[in-house]
Chimera marker file (.cmm) of the C-alpha trace (Angstrom):
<marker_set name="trace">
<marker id="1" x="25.609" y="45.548" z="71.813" r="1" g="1" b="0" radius="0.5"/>
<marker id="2" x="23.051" y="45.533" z="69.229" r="1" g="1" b="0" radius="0.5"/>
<marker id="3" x="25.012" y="43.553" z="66.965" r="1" g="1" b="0" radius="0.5"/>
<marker id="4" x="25.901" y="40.848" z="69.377" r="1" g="1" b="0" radius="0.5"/>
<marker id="5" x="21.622" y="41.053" z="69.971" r="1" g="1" b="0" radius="0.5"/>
<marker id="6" x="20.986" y="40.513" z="66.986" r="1" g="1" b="0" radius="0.5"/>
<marker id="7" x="23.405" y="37.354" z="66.423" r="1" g="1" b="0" radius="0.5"/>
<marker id="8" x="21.927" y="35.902" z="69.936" r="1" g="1" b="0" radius="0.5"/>
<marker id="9" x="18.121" y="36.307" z="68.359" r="1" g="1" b="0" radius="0.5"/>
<marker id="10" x="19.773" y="34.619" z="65.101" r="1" g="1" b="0" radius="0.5"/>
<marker id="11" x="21.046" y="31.573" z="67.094" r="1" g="1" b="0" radius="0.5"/>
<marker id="12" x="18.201" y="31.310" z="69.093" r="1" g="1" b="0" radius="0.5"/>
<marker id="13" x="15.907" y="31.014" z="65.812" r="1" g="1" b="0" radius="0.5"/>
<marker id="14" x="17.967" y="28.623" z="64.501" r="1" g="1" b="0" radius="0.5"/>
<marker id="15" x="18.388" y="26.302" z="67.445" r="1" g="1" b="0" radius="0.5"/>
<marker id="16" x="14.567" y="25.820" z="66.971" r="1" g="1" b="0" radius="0.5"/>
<marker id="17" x="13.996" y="25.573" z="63.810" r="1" g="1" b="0" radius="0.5"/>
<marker id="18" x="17.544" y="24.491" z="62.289" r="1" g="1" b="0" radius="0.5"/>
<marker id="19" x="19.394" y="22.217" z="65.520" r="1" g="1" b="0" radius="0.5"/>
<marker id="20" x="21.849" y="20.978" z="63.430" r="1" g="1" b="0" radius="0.5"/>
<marker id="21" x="22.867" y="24.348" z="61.904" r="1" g="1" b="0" radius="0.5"/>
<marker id="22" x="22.677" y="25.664" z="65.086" r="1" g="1" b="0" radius="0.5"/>
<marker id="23" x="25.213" y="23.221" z="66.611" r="1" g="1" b="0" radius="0.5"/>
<marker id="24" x="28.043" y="23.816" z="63.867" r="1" g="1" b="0" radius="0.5"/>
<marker id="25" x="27.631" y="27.603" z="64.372" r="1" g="1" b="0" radius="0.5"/>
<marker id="26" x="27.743" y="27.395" z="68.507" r="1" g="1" b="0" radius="0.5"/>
<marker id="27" x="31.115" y="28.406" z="68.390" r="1" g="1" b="0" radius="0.5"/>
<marker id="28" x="31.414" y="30.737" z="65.896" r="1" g="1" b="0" radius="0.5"/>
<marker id="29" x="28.125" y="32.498" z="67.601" r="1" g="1" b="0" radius="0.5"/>
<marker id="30" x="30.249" y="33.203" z="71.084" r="1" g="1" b="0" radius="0.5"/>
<marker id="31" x="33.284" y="34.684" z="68.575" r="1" g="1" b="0" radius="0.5"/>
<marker id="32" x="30.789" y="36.741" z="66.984" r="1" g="1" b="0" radius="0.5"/>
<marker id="33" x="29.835" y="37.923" z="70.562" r="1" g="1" b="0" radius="0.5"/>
<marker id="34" x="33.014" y="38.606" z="71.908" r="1" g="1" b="0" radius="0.5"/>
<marker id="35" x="34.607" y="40.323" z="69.238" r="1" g="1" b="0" radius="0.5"/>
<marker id="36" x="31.038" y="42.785" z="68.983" r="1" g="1" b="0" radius="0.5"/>
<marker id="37" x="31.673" y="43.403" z="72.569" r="1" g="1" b="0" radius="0.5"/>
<marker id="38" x="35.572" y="44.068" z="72.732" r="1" g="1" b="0" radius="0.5"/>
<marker id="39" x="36.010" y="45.715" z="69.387" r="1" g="1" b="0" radius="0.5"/>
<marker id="40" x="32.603" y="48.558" z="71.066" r="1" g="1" b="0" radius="0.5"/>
<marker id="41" x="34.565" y="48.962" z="73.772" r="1" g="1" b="0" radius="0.5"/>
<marker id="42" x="37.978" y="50.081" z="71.946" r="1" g="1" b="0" radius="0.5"/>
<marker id="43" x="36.112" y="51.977" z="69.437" r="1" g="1" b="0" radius="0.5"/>
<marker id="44" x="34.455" y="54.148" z="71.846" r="1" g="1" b="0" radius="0.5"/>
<marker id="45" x="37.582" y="54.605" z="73.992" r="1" g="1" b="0" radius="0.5"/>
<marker id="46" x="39.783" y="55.357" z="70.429" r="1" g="1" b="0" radius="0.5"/>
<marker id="47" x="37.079" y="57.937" z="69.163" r="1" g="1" b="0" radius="0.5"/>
<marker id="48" x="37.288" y="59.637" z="72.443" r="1" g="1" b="0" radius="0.5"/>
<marker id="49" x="41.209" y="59.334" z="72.658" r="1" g="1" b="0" radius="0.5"/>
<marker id="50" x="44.561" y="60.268" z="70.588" r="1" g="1" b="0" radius="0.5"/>
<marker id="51" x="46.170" y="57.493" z="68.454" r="1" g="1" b="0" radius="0.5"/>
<marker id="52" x="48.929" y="56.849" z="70.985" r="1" g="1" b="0" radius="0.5"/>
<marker id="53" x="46.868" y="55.969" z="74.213" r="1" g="1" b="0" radius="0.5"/>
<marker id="54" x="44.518" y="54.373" z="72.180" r="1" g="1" b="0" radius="0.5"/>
<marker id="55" x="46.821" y="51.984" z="70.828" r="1" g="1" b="0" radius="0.5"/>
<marker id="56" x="47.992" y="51.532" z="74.380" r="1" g="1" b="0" radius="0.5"/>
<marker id="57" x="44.736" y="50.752" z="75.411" r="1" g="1" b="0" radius="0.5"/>
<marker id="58" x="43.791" y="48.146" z="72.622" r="1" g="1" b="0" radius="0.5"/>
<marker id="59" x="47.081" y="46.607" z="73.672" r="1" g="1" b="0" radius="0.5"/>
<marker id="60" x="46.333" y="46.715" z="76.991" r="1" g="1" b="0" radius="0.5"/>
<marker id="61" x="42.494" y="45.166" z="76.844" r="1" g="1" b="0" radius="0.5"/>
<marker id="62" x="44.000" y="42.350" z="74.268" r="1" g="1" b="0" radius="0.5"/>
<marker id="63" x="47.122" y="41.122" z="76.851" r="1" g="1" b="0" radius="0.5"/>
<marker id="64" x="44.361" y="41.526" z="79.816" r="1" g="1" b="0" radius="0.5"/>
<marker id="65" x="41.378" y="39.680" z="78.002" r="1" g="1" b="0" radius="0.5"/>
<marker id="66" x="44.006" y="36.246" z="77.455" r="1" g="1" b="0" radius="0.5"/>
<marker id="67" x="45.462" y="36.723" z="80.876" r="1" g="1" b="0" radius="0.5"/>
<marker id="68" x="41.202" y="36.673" z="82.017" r="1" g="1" b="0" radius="0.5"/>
<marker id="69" x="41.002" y="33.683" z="79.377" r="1" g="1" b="0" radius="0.5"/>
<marker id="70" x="44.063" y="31.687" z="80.463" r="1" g="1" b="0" radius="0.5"/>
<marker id="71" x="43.061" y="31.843" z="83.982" r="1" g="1" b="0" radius="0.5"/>
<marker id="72" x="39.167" y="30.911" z="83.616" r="1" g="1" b="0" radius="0.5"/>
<marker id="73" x="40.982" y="28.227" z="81.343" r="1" g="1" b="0" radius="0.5"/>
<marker id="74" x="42.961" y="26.852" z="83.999" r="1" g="1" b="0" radius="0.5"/>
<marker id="75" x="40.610" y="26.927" z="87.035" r="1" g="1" b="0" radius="0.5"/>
<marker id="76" x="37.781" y="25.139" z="84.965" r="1" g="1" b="0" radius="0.5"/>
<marker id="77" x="40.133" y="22.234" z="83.652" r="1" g="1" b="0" radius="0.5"/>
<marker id="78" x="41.908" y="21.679" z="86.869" r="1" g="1" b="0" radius="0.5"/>
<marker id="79" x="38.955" y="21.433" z="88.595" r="1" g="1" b="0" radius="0.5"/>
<marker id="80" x="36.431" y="19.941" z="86.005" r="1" g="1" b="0" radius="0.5"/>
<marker id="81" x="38.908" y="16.842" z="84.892" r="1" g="1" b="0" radius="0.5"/>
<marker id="82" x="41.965" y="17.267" z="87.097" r="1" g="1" b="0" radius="0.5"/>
<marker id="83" x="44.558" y="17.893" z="83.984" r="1" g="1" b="0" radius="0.5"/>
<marker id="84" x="46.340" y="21.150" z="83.194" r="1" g="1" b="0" radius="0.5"/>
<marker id="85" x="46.886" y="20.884" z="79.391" r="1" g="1" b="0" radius="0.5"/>
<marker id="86" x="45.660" y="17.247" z="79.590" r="1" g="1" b="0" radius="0.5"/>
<marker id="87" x="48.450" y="16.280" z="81.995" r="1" g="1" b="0" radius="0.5"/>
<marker id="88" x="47.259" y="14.650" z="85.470" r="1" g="1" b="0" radius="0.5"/>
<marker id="89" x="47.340" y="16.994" z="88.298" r="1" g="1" b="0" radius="0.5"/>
<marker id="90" x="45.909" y="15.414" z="91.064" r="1" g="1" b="0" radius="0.5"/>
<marker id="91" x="46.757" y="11.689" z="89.718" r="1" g="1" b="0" radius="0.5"/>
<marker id="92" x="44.562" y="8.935" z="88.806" r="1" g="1" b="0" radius="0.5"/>
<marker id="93" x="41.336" y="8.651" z="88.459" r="1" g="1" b="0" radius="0.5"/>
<marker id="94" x="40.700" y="5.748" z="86.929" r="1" g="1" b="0" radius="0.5"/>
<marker id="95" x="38.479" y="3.467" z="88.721" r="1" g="1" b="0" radius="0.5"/>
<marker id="96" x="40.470" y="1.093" z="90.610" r="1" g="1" b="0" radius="0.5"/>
<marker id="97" x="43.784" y="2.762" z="90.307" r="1" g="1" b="0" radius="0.5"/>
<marker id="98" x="43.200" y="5.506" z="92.314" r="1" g="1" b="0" radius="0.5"/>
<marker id="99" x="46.498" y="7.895" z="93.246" r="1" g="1" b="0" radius="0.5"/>
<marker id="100" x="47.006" y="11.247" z="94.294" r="1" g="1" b="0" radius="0.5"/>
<marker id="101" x="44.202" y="13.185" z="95.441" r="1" g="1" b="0" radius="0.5"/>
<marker id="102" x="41.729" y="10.816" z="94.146" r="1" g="1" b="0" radius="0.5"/>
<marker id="103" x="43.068" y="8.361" z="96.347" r="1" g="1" b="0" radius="0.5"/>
<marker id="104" x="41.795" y="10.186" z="99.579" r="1" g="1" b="0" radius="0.5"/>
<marker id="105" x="38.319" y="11.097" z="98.158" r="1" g="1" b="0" radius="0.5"/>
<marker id="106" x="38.689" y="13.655" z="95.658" r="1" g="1" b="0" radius="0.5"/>
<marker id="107" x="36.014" y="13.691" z="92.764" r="1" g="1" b="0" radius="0.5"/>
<marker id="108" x="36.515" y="16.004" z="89.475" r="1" g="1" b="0" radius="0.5"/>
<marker id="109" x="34.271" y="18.517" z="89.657" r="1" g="1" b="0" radius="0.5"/>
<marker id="110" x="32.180" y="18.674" z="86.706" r="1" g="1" b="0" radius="0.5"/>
<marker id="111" x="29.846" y="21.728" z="86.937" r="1" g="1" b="0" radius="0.5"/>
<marker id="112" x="33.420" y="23.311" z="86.210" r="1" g="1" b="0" radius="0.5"/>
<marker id="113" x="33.353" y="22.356" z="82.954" r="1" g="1" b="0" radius="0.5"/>
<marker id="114" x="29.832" y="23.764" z="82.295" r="1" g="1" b="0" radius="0.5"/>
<marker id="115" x="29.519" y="27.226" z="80.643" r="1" g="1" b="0" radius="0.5"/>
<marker id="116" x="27.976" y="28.903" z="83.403" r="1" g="1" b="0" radius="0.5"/>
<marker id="117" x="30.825" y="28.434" z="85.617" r="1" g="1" b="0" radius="0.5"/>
<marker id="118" x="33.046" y="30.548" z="83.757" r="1" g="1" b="0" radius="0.5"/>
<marker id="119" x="30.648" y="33.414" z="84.217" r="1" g="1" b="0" radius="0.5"/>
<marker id="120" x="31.033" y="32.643" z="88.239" r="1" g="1" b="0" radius="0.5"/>
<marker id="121" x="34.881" y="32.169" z="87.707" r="1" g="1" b="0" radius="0.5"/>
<marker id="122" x="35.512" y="35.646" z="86.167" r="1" g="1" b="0" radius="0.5"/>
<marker id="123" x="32.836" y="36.823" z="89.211" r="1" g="1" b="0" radius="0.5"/>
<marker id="124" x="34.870" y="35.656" z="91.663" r="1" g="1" b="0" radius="0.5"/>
<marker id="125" x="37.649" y="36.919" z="90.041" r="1" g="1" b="0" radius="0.5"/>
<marker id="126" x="35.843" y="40.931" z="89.583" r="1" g="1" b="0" radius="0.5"/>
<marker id="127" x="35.019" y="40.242" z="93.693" r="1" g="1" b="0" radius="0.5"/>
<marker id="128" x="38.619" y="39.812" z="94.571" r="1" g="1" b="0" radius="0.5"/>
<marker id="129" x="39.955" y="42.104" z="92.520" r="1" g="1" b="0" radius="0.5"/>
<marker id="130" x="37.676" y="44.724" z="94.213" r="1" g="1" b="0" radius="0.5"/>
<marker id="131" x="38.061" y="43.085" z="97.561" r="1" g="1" b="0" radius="0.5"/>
<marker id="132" x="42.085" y="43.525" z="97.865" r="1" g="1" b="0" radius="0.5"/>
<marker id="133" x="41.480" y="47.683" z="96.159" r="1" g="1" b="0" radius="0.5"/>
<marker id="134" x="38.505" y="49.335" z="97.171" r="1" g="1" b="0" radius="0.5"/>
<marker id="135" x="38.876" y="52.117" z="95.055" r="1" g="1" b="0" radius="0.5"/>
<marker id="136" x="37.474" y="49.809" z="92.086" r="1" g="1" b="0" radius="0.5"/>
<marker id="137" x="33.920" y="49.646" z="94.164" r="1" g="1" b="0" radius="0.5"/>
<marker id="138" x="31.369" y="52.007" z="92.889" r="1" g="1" b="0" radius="0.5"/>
<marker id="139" x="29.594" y="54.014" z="94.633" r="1" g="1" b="0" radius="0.5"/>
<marker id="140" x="25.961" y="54.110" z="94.727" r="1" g="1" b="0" radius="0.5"/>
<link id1="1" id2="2" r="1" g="1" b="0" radius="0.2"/>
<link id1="2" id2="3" r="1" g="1" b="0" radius="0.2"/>
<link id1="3" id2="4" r="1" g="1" b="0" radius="0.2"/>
<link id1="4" id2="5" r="1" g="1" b="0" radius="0.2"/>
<link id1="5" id2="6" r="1" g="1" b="0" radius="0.2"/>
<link id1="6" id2="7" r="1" g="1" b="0" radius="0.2"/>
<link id1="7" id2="8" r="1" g="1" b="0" radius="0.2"/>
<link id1="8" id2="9" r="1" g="1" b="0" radius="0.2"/>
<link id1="9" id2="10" r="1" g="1" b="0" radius="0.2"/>
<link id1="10" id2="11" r="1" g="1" b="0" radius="0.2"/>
<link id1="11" id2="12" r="1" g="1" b="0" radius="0.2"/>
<link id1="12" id2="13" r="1" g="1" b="0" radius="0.2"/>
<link id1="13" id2="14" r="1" g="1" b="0" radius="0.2"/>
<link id1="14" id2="15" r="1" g="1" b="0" radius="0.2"/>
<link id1="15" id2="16" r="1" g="1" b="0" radius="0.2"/>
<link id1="16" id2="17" r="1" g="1" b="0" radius="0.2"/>
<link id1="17" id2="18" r="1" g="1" b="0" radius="0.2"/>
<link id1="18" id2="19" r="1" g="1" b="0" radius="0.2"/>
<link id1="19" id2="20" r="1" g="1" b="0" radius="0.2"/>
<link id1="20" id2="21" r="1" g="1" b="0" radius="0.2"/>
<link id1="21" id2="22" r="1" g="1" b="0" radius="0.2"/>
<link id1="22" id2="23" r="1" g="1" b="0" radius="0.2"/>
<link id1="23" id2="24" r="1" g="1" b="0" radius="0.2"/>
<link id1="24" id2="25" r="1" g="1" b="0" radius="0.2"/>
<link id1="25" id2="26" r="1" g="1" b="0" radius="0.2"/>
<link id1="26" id2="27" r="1" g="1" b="0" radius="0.2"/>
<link id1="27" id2="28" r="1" g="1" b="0" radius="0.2"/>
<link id1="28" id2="29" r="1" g="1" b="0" radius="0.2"/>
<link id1="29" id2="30" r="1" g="1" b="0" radius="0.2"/>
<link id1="30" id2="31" r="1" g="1" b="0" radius="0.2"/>
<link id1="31" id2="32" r="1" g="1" b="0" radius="0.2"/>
<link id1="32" id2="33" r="1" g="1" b="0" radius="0.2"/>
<link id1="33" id2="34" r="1" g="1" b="0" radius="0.2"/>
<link id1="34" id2="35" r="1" g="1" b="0" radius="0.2"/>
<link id1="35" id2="36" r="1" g="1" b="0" radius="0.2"/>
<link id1="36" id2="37" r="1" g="1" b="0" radius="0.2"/>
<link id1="37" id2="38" r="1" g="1" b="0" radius="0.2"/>
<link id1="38" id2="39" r="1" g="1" b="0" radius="0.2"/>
<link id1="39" id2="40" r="1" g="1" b="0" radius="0.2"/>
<link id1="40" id2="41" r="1" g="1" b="0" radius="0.2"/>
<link id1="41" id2="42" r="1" g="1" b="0" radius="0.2"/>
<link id1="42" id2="43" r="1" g="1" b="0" radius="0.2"/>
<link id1="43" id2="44" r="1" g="1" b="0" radius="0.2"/>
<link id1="44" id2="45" r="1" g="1" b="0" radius="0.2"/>
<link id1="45" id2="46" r="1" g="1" b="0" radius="0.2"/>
<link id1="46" id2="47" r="1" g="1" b="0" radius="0.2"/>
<link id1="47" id2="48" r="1" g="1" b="0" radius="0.2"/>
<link id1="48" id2="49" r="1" g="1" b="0" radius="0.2"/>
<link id1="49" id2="50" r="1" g="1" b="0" radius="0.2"/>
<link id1="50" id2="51" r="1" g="1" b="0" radius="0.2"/>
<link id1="51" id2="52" r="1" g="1" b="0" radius="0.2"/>
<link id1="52" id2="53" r="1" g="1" b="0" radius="0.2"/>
<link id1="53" id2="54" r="1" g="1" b="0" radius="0.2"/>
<link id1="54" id2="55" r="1" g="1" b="0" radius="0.2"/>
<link id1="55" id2="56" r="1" g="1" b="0" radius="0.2"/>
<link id1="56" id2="57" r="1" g="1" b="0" radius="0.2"/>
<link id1="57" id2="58" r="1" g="1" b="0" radius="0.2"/>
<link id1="58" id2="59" r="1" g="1" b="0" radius="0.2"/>
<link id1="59" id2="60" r="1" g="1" b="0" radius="0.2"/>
<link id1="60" id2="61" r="1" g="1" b="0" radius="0.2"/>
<link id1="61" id2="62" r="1" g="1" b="0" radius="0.2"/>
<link id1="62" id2="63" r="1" g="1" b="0" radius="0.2"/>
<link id1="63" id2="64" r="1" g="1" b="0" radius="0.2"/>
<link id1="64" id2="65" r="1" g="1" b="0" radius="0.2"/>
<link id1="65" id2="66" r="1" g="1" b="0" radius="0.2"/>
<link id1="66" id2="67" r="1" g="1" b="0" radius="0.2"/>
<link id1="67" id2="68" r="1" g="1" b="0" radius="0.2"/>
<link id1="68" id2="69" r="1" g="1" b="0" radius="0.2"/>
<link id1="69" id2="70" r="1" g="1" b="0" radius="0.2"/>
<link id1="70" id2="71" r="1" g="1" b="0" radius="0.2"/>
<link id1="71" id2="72" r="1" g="1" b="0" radius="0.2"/>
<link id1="72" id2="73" r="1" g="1" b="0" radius="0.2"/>
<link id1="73" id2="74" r="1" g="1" b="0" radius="0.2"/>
<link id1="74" id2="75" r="1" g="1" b="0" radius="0.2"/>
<link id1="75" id2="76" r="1" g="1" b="0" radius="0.2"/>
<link id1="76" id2="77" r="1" g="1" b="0" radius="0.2"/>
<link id1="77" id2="78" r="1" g="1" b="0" radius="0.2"/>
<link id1="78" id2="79" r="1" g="1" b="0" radius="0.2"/>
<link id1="79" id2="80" r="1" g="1" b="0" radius="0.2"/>
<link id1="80" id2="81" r="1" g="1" b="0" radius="0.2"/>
<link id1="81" id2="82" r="1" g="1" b="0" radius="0.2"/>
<link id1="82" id2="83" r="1" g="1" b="0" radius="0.2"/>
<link id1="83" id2="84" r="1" g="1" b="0" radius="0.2"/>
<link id1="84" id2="85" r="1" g="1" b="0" radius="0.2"/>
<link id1="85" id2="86" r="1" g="1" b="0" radius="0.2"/>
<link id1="86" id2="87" r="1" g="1" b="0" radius="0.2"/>
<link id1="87" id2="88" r="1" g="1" b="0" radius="0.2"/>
<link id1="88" id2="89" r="1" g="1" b="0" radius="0.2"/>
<link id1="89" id2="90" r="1" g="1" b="0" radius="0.2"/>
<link id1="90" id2="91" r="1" g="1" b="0" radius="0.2"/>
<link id1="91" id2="92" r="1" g="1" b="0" radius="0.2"/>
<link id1="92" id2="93" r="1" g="1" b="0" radius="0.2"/>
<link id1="93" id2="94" r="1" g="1" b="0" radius="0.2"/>
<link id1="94" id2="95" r="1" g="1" b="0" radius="0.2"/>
<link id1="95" id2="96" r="1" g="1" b="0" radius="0.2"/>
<link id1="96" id2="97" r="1" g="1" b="0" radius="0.2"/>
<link id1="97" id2="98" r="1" g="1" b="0" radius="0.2"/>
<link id1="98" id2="99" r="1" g="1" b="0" radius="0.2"/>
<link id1="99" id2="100" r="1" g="1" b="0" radius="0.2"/>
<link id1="100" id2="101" r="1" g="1" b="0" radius="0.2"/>
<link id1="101" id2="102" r="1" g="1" b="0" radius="0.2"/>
<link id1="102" id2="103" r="1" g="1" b="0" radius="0.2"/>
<link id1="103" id2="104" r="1" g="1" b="0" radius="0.2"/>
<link id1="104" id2="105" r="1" g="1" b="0" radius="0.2"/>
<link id1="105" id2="106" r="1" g="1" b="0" radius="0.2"/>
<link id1="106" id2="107" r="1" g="1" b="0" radius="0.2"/>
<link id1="107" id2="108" r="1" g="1" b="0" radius="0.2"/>
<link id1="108" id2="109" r="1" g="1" b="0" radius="0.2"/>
<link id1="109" id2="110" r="1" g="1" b="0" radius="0.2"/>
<link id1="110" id2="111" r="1" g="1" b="0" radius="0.2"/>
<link id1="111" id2="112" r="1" g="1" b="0" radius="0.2"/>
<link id1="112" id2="113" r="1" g="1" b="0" radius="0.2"/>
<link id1="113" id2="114" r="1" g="1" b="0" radius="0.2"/>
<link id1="114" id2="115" r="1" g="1" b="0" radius="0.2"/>
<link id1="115" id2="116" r="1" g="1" b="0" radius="0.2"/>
<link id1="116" id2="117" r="1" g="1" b="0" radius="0.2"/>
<link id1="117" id2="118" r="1" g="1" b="0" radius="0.2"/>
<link id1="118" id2="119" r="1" g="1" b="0" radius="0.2"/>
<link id1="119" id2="120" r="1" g="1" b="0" radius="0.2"/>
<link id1="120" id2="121" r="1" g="1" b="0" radius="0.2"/>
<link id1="121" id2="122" r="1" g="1" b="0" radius="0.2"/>
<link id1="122" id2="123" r="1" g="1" b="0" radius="0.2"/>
<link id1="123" id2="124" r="1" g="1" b="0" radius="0.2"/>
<link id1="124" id2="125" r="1" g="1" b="0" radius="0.2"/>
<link id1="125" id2="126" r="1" g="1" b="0" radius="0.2"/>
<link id1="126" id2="127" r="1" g="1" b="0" radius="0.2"/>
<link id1="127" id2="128" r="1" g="1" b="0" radius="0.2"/>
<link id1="128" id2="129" r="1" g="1" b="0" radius="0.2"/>
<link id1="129" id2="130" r="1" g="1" b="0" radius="0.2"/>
<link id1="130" id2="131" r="1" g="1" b="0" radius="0.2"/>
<link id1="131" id2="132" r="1" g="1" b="0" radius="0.2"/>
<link id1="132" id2="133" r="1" g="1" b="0" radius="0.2"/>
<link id1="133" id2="134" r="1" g="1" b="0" radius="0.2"/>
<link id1="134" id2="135" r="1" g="1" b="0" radius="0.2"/>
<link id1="135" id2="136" r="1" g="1" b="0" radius="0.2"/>
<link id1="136" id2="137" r="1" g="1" b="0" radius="0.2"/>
<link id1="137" id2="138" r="1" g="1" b="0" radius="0.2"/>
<link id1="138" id2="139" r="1" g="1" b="0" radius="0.2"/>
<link id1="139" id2="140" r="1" g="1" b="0" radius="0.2"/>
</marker_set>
């Protein structure tokens, strides 16, 4: 957690003093992030843990992580622009040649698209998840 701190201070300096730095290093800065956070998390369960379960459990967290990824992936672009993979889903959208979906109403929704919504997504995802097994819900 520090580490990813510090990198978030880092990117904030630079996006005011150094924009354009700052916008070739916005991706690398939510790597950096991700990988502090994931790589904490398996360190403290490994020093705690044999070498067996431990590998288990990296293996585990890395195959759940991309399923968490995939799905976010696929809610936000299937909502946001109406492609999966940048196929049409719910047909045309194109002004004036309207099919599918679109046909009867249907706009793109394009807050889905917007980093924020991919906090909600995995929200919604933690409040089913805990909805359908109540033994995940912590007591206070």
């Amino acid at each position: 957690m520090v580490v990813a701190s510090l990198v978030i201070i880092v990117d904030q300096v630079l996006a005011a003093f150094l924009p354009d730095l700052s916008a070739k290093l916005s991706v690398f800065v939510g790597l950096i992030i991700t990988n502090c956070i994931i790589m904490g998390r398996l360190e403290a369960f490994a020093m705690a843990n044999k070498p067996w379960p431990s590998i288990l459990d990296g293996f585990g967290n890395g195959i759940g992580y991309g399923a968490i990824l995939i799905i976010v992936a696929v809610f936000r672009e299937l909502f946001g622009s109406g492609t999966l993979m940048g196929f049409p889903i719910f047909g045309n959208a194109l002004p004036g040649e309207e099919s599918g979906l679109y046909a009867i109403g249907y706009q793109n929704n394009n807050l889905m698209i917007l980093p924020p919504m991919a906090l909600i997504i995995v929200g919604i995802i933690i409040w089913v998840q805990r909805s359908r097994n109540k033994a995940l819900i912590e007591e206070h």
